[in-house]
FIDOMI-258409 format. One record per residue (C-alpha): residue in three letters; y, z negated, x negated. Coordinates in pm, whole numbers, plus 32768, in hexadecimal, padded with zeros to 4 digits. Layout:
aa, y, z, x
Ala, Y, Z, X
...
***
This chain:
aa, y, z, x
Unk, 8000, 8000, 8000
Unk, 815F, 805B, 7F86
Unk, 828E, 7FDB, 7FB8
Unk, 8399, 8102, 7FF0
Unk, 84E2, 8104, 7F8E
Unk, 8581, 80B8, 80BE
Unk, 848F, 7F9E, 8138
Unk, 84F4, 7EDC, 8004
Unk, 8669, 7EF4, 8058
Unk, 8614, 7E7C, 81BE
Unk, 855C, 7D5E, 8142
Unk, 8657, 7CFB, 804C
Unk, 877C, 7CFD, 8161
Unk, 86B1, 7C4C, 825C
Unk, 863B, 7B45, 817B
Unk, 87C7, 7B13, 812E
Unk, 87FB, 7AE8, 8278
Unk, 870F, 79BD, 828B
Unk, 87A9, 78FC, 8151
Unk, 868F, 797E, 806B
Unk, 855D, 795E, 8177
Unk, 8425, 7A0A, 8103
Unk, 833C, 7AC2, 81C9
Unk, 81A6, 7ABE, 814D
Unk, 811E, 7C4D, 8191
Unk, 7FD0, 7C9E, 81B2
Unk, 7F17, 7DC8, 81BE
Unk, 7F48, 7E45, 82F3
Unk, 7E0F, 7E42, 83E0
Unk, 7D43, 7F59, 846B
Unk, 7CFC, 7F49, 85D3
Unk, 7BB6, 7E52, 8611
Unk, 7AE6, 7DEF, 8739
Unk, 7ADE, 7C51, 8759
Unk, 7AC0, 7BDA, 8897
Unk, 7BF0, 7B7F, 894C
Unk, 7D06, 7B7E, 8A5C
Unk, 7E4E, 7C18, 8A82
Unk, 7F45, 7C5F, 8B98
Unk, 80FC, 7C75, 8BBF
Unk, 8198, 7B2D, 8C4A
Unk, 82FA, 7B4E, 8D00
Unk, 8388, 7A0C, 8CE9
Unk, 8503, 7A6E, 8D88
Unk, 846E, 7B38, 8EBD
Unk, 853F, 7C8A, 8E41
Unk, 8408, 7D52, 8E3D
Unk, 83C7, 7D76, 8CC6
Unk, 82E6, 7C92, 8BCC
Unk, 838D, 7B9D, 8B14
Unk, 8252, 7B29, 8A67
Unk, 8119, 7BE3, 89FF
Unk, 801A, 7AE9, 8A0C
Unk, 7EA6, 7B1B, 895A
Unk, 7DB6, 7A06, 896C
Unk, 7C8C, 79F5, 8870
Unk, 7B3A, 7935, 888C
Unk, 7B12, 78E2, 874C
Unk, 79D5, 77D0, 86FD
Unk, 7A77, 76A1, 8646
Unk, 7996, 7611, 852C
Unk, 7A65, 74D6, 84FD
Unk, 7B4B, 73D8, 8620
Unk, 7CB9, 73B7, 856F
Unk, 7E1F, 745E, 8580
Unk, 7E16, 75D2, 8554
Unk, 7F3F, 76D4, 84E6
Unk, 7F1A, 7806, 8576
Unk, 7FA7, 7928, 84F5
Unk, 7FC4, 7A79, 857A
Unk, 807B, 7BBD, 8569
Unk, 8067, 7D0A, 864E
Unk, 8054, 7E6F, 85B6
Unk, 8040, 7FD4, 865E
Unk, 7F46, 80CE, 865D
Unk, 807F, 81D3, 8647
Unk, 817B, 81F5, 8535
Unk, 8321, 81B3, 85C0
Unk, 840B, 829A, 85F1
Unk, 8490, 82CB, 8483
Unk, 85F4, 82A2, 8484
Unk, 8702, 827C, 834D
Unk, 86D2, 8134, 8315
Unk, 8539, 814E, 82EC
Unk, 8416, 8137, 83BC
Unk, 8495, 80FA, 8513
Unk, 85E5, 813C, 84C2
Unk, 8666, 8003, 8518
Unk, 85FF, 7E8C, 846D
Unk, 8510, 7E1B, 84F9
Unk, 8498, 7CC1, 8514
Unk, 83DD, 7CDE, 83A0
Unk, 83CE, 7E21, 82E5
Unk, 82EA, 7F0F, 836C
Unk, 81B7, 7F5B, 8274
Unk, 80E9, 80B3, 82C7
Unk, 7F6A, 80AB, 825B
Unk, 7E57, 81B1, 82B7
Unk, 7E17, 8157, 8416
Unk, 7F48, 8059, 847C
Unk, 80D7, 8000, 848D
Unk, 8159, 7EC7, 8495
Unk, 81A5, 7DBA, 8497
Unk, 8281, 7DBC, 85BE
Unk, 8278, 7C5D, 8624
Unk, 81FA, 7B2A, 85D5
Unk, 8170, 79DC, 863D
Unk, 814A, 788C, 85B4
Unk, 80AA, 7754, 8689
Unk, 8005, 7615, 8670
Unk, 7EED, 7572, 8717
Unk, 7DE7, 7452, 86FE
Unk, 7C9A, 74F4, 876E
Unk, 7B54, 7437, 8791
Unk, 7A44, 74AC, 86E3
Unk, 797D, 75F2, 878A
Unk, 7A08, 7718, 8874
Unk, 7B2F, 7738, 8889
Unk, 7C6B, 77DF, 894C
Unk, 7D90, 7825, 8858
Unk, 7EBB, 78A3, 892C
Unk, 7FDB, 799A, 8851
Unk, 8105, 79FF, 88E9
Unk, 81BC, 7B0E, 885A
Unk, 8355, 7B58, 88BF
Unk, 837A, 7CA9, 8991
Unk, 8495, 7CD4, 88D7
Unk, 83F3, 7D30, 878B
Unk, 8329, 7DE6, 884F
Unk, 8451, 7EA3, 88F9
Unk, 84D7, 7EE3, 87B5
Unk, 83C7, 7F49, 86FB
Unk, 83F8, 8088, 87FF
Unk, 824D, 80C4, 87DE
Unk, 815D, 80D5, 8927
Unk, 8017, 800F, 88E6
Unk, 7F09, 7FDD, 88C7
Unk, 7F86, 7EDA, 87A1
Unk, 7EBE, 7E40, 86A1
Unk, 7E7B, 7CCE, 8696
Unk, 7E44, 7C29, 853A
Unk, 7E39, 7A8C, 8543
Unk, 7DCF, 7969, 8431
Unk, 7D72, 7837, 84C2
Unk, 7D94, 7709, 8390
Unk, 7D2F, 75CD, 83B2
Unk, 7E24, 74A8, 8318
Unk, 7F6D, 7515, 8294
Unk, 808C, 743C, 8253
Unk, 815C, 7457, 83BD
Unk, 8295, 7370, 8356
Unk, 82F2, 7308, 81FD
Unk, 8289, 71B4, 81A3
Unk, 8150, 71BD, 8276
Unk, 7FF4, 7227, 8193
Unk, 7EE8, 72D9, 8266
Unk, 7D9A, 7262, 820A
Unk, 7CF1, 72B1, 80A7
Unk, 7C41, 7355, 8025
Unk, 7C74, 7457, 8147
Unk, 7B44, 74C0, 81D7
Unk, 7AAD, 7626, 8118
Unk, 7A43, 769E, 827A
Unk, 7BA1, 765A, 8334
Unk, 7C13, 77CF, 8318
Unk, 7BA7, 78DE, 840A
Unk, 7C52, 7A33, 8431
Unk, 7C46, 7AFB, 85B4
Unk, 7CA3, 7C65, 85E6
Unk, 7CDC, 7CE7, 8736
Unk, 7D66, 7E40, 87E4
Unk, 7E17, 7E1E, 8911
Unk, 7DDD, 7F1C, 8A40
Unk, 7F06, 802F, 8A42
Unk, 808E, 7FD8, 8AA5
Unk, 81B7, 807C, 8AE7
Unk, 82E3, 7FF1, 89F0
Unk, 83B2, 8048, 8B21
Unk, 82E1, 7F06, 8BC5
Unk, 836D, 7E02, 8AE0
Unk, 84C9, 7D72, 8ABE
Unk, 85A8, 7DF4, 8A35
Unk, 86AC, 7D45, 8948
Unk, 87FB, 7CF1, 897B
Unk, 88DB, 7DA1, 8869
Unk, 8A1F, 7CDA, 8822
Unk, 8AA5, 7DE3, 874E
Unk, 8A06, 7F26, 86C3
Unk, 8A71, 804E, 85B0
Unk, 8A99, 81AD, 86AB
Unk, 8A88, 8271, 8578
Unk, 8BD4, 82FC, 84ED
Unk, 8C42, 8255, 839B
Unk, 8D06, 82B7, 8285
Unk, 8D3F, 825D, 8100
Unk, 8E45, 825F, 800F
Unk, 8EA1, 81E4, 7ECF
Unk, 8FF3, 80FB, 7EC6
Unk, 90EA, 80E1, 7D80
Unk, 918B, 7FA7, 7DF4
Unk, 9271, 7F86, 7C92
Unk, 92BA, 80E2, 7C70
Unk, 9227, 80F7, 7B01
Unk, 912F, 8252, 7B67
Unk, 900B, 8197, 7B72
Unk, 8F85, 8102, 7CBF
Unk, 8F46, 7F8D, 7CFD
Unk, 8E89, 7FAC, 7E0A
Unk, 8DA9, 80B4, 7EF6
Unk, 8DD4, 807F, 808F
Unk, 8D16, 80A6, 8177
Unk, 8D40, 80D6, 82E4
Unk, 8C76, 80D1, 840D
Unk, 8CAC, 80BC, 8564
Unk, 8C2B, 7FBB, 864D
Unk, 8BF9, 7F9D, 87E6
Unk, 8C3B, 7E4B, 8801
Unk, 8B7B, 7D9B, 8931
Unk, 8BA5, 7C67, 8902
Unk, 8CE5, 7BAE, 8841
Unk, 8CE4, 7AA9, 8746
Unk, 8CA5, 7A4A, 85E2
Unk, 8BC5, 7B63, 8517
Unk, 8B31, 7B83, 83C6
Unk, 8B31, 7CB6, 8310
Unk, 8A48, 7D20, 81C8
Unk, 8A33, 7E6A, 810E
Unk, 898A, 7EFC, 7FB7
Unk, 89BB, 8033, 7F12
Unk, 889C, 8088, 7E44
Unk, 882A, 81E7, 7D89
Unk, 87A4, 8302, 7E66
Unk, 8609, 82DB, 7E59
Unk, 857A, 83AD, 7D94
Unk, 8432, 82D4, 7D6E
Unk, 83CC, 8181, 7E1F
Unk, 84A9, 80B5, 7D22
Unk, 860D, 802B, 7DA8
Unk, 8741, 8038, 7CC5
Unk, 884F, 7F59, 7D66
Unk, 89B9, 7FEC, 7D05
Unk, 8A9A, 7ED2, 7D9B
Unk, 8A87, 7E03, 7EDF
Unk, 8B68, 7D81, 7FC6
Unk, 8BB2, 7C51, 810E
Unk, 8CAC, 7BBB, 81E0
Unk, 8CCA, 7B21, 8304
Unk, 8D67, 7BC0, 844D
Unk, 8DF3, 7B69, 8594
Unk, 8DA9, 7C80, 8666
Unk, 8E50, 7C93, 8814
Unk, 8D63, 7D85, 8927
Unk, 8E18, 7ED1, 88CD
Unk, 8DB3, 8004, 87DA
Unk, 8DF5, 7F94, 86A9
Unk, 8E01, 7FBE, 8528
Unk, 8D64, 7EF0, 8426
Unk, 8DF1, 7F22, 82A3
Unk, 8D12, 7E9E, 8175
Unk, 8D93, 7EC5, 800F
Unk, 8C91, 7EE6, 7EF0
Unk, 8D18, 7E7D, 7D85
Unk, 8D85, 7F73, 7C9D
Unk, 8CF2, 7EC8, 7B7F
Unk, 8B9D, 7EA5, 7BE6
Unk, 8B96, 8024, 7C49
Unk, 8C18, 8086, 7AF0
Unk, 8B28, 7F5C, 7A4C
Unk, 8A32, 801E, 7AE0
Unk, 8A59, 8169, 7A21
Unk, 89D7, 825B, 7B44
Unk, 8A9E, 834E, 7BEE
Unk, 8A95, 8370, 7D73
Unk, 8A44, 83F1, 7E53
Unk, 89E1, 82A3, 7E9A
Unk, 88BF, 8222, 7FD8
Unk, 8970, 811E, 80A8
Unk, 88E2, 7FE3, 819C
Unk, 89CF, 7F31, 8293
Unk, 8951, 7DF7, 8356
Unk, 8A04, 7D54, 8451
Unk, 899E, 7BEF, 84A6
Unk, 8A13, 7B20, 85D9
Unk, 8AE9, 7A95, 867E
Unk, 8AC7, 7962, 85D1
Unk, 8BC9, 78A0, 86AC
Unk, 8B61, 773E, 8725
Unk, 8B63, 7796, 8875
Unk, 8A13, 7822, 8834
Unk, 897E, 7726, 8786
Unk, 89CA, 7609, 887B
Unk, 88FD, 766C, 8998
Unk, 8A09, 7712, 8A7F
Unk, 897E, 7857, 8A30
Unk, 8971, 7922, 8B78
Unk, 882C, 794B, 8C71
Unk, 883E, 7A77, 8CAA
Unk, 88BF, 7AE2, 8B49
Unk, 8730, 7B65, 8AE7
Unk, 8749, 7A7A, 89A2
Unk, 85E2, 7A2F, 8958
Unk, 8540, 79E4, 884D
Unk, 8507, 79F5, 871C
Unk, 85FC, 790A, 871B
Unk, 8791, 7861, 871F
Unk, 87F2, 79EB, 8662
Unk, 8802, 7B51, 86EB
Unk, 8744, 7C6E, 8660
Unk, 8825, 7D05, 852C
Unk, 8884, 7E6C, 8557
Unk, 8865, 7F35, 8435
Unk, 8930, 808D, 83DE
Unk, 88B2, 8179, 82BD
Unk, 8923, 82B5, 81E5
Unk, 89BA, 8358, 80C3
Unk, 8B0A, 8314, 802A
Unk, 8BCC, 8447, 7FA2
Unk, 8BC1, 849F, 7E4B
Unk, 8C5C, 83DC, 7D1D
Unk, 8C79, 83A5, 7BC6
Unk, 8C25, 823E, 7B65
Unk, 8D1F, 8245, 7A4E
Unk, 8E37, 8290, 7B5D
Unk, 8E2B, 8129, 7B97
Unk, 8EDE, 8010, 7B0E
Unk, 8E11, 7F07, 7A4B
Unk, 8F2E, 7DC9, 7A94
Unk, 8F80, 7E1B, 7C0D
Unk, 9070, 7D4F, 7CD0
Unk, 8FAD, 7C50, 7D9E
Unk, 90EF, 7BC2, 7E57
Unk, 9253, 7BEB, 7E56
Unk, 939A, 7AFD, 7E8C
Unk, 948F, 7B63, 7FBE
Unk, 9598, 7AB0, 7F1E
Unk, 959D, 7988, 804D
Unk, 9595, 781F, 7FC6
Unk, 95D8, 76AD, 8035
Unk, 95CF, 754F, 7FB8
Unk, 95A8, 741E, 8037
Unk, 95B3, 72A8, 7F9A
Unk, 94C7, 71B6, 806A
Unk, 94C5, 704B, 806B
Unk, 935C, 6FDF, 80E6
Unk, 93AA, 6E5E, 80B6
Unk, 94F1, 6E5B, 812B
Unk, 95AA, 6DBD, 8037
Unk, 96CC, 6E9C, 8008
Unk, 9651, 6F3B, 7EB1
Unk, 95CD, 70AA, 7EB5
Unk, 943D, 70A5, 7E4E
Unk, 9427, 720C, 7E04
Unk, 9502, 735F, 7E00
Unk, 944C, 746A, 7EE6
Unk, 948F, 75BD, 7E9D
Unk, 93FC, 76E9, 7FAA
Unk, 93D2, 7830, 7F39
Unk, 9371, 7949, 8024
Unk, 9290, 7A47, 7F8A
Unk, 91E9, 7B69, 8026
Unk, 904A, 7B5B, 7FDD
Unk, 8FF9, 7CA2, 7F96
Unk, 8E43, 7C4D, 7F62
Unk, 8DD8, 7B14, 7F90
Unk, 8D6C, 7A46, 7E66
Unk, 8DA1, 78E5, 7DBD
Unk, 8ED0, 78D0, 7CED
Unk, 8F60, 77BD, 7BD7
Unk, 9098, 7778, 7C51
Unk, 9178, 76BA, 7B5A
Unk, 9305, 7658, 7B47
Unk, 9431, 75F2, 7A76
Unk, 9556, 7561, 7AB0
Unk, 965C, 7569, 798E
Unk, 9808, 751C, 79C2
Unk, 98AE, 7694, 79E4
Unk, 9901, 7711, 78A6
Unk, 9827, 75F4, 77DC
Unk, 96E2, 75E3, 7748
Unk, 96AF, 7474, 776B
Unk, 953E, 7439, 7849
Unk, 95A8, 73A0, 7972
Unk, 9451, 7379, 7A4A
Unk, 931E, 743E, 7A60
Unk, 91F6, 74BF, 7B82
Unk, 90A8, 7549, 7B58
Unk, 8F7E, 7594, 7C4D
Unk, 8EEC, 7695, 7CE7
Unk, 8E96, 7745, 7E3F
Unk, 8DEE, 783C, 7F21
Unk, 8F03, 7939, 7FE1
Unk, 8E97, 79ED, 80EF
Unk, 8F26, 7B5B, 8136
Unk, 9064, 7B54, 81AB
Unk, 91C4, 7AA3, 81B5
Unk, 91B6, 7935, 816C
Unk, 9259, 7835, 80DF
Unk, 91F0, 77A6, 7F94
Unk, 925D, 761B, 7F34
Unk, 92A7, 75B1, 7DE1
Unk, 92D8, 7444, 7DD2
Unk, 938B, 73A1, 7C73
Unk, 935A, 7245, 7C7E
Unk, 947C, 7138, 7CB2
Unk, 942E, 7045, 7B83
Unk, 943B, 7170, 7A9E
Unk, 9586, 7202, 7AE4
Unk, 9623, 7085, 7B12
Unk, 956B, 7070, 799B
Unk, 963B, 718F, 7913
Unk, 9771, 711D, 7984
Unk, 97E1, 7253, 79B8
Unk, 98E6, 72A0, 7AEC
Unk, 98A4, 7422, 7BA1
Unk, 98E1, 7506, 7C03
Unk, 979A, 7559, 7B71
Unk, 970D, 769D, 7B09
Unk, 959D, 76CB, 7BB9
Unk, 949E, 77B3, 7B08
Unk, 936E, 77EE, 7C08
Unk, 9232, 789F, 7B95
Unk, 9122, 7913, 7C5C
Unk, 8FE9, 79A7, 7B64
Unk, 8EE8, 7A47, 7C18
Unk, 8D98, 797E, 7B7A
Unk, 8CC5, 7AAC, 7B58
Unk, 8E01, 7B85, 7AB9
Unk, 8F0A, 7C5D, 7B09
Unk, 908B, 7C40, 7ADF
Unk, 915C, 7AF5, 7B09
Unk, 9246, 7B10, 7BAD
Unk, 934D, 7A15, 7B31
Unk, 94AF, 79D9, 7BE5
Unk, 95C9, 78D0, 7BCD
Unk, 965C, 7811, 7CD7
Unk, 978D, 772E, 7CAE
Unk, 97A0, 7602, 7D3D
Unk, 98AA, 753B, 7E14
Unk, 998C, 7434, 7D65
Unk, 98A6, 72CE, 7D24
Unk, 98EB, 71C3, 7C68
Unk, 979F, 714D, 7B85
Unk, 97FB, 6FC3, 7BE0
Unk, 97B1, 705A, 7D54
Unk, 9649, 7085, 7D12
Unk, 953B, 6F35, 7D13
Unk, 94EF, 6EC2, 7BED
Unk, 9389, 6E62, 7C43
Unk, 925B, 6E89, 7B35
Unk, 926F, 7020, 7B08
Unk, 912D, 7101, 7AB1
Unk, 9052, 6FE7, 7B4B
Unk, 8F88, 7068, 7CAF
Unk, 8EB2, 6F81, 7D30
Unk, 8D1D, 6FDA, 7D5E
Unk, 8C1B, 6EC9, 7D8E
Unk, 8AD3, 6E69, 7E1C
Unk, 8B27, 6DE1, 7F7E
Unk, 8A05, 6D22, 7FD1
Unk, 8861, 6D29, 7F5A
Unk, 876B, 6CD3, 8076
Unk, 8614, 6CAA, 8002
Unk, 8513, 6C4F, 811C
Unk, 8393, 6C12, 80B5
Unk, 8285, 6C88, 81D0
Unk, 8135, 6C4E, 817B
Unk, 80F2, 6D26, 8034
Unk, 821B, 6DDD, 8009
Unk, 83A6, 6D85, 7FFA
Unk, 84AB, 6E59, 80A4
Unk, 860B, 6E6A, 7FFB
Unk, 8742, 6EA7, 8077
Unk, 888E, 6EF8, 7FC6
Unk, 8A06, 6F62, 7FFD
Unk, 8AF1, 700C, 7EF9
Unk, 8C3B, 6FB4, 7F72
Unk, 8D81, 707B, 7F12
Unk, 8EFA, 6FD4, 7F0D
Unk, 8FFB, 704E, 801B
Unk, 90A1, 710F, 7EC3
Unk, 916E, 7211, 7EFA
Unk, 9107, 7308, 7DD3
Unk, 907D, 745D, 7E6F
Unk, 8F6A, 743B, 7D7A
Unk, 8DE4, 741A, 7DBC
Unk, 8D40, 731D, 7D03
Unk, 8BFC, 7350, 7C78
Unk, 8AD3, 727E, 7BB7
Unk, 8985, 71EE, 7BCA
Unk, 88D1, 70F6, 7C87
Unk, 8798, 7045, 7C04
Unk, 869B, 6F94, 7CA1
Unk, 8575, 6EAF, 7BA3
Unk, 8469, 6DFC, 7C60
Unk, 83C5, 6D1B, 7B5A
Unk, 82C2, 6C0D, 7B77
Unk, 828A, 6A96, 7AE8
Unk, 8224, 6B04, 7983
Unk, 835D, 6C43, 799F
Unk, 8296, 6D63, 79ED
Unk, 8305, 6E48, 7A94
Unk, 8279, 6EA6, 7BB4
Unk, 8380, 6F61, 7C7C
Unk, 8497, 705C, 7C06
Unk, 85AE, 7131, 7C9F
Unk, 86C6, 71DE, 7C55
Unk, 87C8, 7298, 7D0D
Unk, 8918, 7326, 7D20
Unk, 8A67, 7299, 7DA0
Unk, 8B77, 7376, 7E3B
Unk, 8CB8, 72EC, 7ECC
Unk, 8D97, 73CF, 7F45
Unk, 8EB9, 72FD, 7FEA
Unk, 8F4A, 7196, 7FBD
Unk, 8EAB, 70DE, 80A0
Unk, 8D4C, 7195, 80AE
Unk, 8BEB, 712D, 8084
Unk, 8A95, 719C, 802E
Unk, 8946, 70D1, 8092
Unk, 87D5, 70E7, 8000
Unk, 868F, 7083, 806D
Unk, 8577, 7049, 7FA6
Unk, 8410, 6FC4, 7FD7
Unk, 82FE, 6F2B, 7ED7
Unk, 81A5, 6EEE, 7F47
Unk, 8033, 6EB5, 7EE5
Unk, 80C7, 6D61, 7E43
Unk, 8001, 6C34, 7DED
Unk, 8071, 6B05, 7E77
Unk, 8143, 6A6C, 7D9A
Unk, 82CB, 6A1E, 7D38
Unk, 8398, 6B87, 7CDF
Unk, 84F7, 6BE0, 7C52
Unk, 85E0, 6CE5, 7CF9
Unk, 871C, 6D51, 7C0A
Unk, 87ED, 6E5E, 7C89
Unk, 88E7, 6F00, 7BAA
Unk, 8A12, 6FC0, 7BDB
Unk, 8A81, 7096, 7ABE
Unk, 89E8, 709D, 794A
Unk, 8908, 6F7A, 792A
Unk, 89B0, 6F37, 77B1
Unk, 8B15, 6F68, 786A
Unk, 8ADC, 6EC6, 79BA
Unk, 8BF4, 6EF6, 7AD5
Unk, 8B0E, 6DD9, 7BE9
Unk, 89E9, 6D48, 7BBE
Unk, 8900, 6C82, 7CBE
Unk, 87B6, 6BC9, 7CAF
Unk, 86CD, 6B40, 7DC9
Unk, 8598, 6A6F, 7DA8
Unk, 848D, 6A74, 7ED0
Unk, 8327, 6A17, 7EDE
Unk, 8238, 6AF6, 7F69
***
């Protein structure tokens, strides 16, 4: 079995869309003649099958919990379309072998089952069917394991039985696709797009290629949109050439979506177009469909709290990757700023100078941003800002925060002379500008402790339960006002009487905000009764920034 070309790009967009979910493929399964059941269930009376439900009779050798796993494949090959097999994504890529397609949905269930025959009921959504766009008869391939690990935390019996696997394969009796539901589509690609590079600094080499695509727009709210550019297939091997997201807030009309890929990456890349292209759109996101309000009638089923993606596919025009510039403008200044001087504990000193930049995002991507203020017309350091931070496309505001202690500490009256920087972390131009102040005196500003923010371990909970102990912990942030996100580790030592250890962890601590926190659960278990020692440590265990300890007995 071979992976084309364009099933790789579809399973390397759909797995973005899942935060990095994997899917395990199989061979797919020639039609087979196990005994079993199968009819359409219409659960919402509108006269089509929401479910397609098969039920096998499978002979049990062993009473316990059983994960059933099945998937449904089609004795005829989809529709090829641009985008692949099917021509839309479907719920997992589609995989051909000699005698079947699939698959084209999935199940996943779990049961306790007493030892012996056996009913095992799978349901699988209409809606994959629907979109799949194949009449049956379909193909029914299912593993039945005993044991598993269901929840984390919880071990399944060992050693797991060598018997508690069986596999069933099944073929339906014939269906119409026009039989099952069919799925609602939010928002879809009709079909025209267009592309074009962009010189956004004038210079004769472009930062950036667009792309365009229009969109019918059913239903409004929050979307997210992917694309890749990758070398025309000439074999089954992919070349990515440059990639590309954002997220968009689409109202019911016909629409346009834009994506920009990088300039850099395409000339990186060293291949001339024209280039193959994949658009995904993903959503909406917004929480009014996440918080059970979503309409009956709305034909949201499953496979779950997301809508199918919708998928456009093509050909760029042709380029020259060395048309393209390798330090591309990721954002740009619109010249509007404000300041602000806040007094958090009211006690008629300013704790920090705010300055608010408005930039224009051009891709989104994590920048450094950095600041400093000197008098106008001197060179004498008057206070200083560093962090960092993810833009979004689009216009925004962007806060640079220069602490009150260290401009009080400089003694230095403004106006001052701001220099903001915003570096793009993975390259590209910076694009520096200078903003001056209003008027301030330095004796203005507090004079509290400056370049100190407050991090520490807010509390340690450990509670013993028969064998194991179950620990608890908060990393607790200051209400600081530096736009900067704090980060370190956390460690975790579970030693016993003689100061073995018999329990480690280790994680990382992000605080974005003043005032944030970050929790962590841990669990040792299979211990001996006995007395044990639980350190946690924030920061470098030679350099400390909080330490706890907690004795129990178990």
């Amino acid at each position: 079995m071979i992976l084309t070309a364009r099933t790789i790009s579809l399973l390397v967009m759909m797995a973005l869309a899942t935060g990095g979910a994997a899917w395990g493929v199989h061979g797919v399964m020639a039609p087979a003649g196990d005994t079993g059941v199968d009819y359409g269930l219409d659960t919402n009376g509108n006269g089509t099958f929401d479910w397609l439900v098969v039920e096998a009779a499978p002979a049990l050798p062993e009473a316990g919990t059983w994960d059933v796993y099945a998937d449904l494949s089609t004795l005829k090959p989809p529709t090829t379309g641009s985008c692949g097999v099917g021509g839309l994504p479907p719920p997992v890529p589609i995989l051909a072998a000699s005698e079947a397609y699939g698959p084209i949905a999935w199940v996943y269930e779990r049961y306790f089952f007493p030892a012996g025959p056996a009913t095992v009921r799978m349901a699988f959504a209409g809606t994959d069917i629907a979109r799949a766009g194949v009449d049956g008869p379909y193909v029914v391939h299912a593993r039945l394991s005993l044991g598993g690990f269901p929840y984390p935390g919880i071990r399944a019996p060992e050693p797991i039985p060598g018997d508690g696997f069986l596999e069933w394969n099944y073929t339906t009796k014939g269906y119409a696709v026009g039989e099952f539901e069919s799925p609602l589509r939010p928002a879809f690609f009709p079909g025209p797009h267009a592309d074009a590079s962009v010189d956004m600094d004038a210079d004769g080499l472009a930062d950036f290629l667009e792309m365009t695509a229009d969109v019918q727009v059913n239903v409004a709210g929050h979307y997210s949109l992917y694309g890749s550019l990758s070398e025309k297939a000439a074999s089954d091997v992919v070349r990515m050439i440059a990639y590309g997201s954002r997220d968009v807030d689409l109202a019911t009309a016909d629409t346009q979506v834009l994506l920009r890929f990088r300039g850099d990456q395409i000339r990186q890349a060293g291949v001339d177009g024209p280039w193959d292209f994949s658009l995904t759109l993903y959503g909406p996101v917004d929480d009014r469909y996440l918080n059970g309000t979503i309409p009956a009638d709305s034909g949201f089923l499953r496979p779950g709290l997301v809508f199918y993606p919708e998928m456009l596919c093509g050909s760029t025009a042709t380029y020259r990757a060395d048309a393209f510039d390798d330090t591309p403008e990721f954002l740009r200044y619109t010249g509007r700023f404000e300041e602000a001087t806040p007094d958090e504990d009211a006690d008629g000193l300013h704790d920090a100078l705010v300055l608010r930049a408005e930039v224009d995002v051009l891709v989104p991507a994590a920048f450094d941003v950095s600041g400093v203020l000197l008098p106008v017309g001197g060179s004498v350091e008057v206070a200083r800002t560093a962090g960092w931070a993810w833009l979004p496309e689009g216009r925004q505001w962007v806060e640079f925060v220069f602490p009150g202690p260290q401009i009080r500490g400089s003694g230095v009256d403004g106006p001052y002379a701001a220099t903001l920087s915003l570096t793009p972390m993975e390259g590209g131009i910076d694009p520096v500008t200078t903003f001056v102040t209003l008027a301030y005196r330095a004796t203005d500003f507090d004079d509290g402790s400056a370049d100190v923010v407050g991090y520490w371990i807010g509390n340690l909970t450990v509670t013993p339960a028969n064998s194991s102990v179950r620990i608890s912990a908060v990393v607790v942030r200051g209400n600081d006002l530096l736009t900067v996100v704090l980060e370190d580790t956390f460690q975790v030592t579970v030693t016993d009487a003689s100061g073995a250890v018999v329990g480690s962890f280790k994680e990382r601590v992000s605080l974005p905000s003043g005032g944030s926190e970050q929790a962590f659960s841990f669990i040792v278990d299979a211990l001996a009764a006995g007395t044990y020692t639980i350190t946690a440590v924030l920061g470098p265990p030679d350099q400390p920034v909080d330490t706890r300890t907690v004795v129990v007995s178990v």
